[in-house]
C-alpha positions as CSV (number, residue, x, y, z in Angstrom):
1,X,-126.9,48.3,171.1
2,X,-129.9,46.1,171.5
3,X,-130.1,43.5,173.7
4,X,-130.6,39.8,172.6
5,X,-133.9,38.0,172.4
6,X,-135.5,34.7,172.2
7,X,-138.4,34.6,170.9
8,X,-138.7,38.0,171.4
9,X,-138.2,38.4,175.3
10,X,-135.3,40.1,175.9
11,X,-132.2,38.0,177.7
12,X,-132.6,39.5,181.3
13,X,-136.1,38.5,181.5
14,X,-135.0,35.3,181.1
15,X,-132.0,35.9,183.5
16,X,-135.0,36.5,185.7
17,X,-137.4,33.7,184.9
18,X,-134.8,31.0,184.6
19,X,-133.6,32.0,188.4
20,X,-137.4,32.0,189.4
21,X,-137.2,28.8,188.2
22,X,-134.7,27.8,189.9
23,X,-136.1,28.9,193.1
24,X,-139.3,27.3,192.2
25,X,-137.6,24.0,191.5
26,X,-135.0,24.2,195.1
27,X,-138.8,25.0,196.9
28,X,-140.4,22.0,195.6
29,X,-137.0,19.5,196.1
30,X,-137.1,21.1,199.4
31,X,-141.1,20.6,199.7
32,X,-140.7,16.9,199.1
33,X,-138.1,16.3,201.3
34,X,-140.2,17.3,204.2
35,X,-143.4,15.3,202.2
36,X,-141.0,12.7,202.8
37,X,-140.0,13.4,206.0
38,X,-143.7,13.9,207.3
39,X,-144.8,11.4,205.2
40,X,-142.2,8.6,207.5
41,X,-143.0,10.8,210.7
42,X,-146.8,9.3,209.9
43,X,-145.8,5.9,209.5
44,X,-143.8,6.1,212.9
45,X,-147.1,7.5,214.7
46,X,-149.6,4.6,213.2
47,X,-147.2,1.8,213.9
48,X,-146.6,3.3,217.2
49,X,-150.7,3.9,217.6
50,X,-151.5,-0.1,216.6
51,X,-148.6,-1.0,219.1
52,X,-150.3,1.0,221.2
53,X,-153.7,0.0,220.6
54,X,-152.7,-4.0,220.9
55,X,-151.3,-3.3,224.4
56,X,-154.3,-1.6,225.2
57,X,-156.4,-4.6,224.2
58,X,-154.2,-6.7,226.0
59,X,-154.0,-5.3,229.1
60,X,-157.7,-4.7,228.9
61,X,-157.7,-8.9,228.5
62,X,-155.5,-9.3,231.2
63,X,-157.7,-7.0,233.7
64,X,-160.5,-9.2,232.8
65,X,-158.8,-12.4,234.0
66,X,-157.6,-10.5,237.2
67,X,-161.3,-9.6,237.9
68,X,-162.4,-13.2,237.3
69,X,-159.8,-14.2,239.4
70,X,-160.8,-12.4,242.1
71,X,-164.6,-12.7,242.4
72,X,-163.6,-16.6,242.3
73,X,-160.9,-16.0,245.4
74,X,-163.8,-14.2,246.5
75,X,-166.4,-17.0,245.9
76,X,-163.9,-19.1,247.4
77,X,-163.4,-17.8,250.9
78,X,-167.4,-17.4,251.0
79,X,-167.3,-21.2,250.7
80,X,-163.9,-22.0,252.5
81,X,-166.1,-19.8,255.5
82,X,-169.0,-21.6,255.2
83,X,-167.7,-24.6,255.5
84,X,-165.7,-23.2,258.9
85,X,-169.0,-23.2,260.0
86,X,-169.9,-26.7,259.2
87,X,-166.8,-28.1,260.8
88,X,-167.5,-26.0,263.7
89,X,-170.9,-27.4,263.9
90,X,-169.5,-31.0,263.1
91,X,-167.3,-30.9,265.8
92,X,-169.6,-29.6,268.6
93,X,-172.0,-32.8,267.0
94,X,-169.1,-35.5,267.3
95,X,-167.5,-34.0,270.6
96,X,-169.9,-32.3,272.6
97,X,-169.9,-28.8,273.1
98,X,-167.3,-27.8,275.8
99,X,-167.7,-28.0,279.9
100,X,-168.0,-24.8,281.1
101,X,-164.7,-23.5,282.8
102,X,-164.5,-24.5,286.1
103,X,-162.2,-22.2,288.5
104,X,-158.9,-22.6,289.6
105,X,-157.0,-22.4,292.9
106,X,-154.0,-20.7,293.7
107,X,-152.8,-24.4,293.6
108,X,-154.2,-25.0,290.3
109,X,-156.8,-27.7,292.0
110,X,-160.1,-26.7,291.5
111,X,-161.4,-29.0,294.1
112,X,-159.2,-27.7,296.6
113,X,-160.1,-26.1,299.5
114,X,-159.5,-22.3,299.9
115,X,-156.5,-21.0,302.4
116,X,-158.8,-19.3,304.7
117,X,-160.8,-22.7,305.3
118,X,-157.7,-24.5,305.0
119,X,-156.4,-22.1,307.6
120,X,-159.4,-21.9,310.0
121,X,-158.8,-25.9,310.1
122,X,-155.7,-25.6,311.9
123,X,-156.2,-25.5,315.4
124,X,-152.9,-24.9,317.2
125,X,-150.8,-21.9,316.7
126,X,-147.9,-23.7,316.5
127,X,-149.2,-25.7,312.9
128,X,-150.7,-22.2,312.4
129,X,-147.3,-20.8,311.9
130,X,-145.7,-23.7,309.9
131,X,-148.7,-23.7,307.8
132,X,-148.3,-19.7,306.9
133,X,-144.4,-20.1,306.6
134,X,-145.1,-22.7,303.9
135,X,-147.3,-20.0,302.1
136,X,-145.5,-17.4,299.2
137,X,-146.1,-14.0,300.1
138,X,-149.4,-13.5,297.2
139,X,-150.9,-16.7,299.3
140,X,-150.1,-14.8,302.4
141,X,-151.9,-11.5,301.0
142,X,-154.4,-13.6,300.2
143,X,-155.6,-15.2,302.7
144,X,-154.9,-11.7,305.3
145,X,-157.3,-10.2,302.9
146,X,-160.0,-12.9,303.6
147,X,-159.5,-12.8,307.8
């Protein structure tokens, strides 16, 4: 028995071209859904790459004020520093520039006389003796180490 035809192609040709078809077709549905797919994948990334790109513009706006506000902080101690000096040099003008240290006594008189002169003054042993019982035992060092 012969087999059916359309237009002259037999039936199971067709059986074979309609399921190529049908592959063809489930390819491109399956083709568009990952166009699709892709296609919002590429949105994400640019809107993602201008955020991006705005932070980076902003931050690079931001270190620019930081720098400016440095090198003025900078500026500013040069001055703050140099104007140290003026006071320094103001107040030496109004005041006088210091006395020179003058040294101290164990007694914290500097016009005091030292122990050793103090002692040689004494003329009896017996003030001798009240005089070194009255001294602390550094004065005592002291004055043996000048004797």
């Amino acid at each position: 028995m012969p087999k059916a035809t359309i237009f002259d192609i037999p039936i199971s040709i067709m059986d074979t071209l309609d399921e190529q078809l049908d592959a063809a077709n489930a390819q491109v549905s399956e083709l568009k859904t990952q166009l699709a797919s892709l296609q919002q994948d590429n949105a994400t990334l640019q809107a993602a790459n201008e955020e991006l790109t705005e932070n980076l513009t902003h931050t690079r706006e931001q270190l620019a004020q930081v720098e400016n506000a440095h090198r003025q902080a900078l500026e500013d101690v040069q001055r703050l520093k140099a104007e140290a000096k003026s006071a320094e040099e103001r107040a030496a003008e109004y005041y006088g520039a210091p006395a020179a240290a003058q040294p101290v006594t164990s007694k914290g008189d500097p016009d005091a006389v030292s122990l050793h002169e103090r002692f040689a003054a004494i003329k009896t042993p017996g003030e001798q003796t009240v005089f070194l019982r009255s001294l602390t035992d550094a004065q005592r060092a002291e004055l043996y180490s000048n004797i």
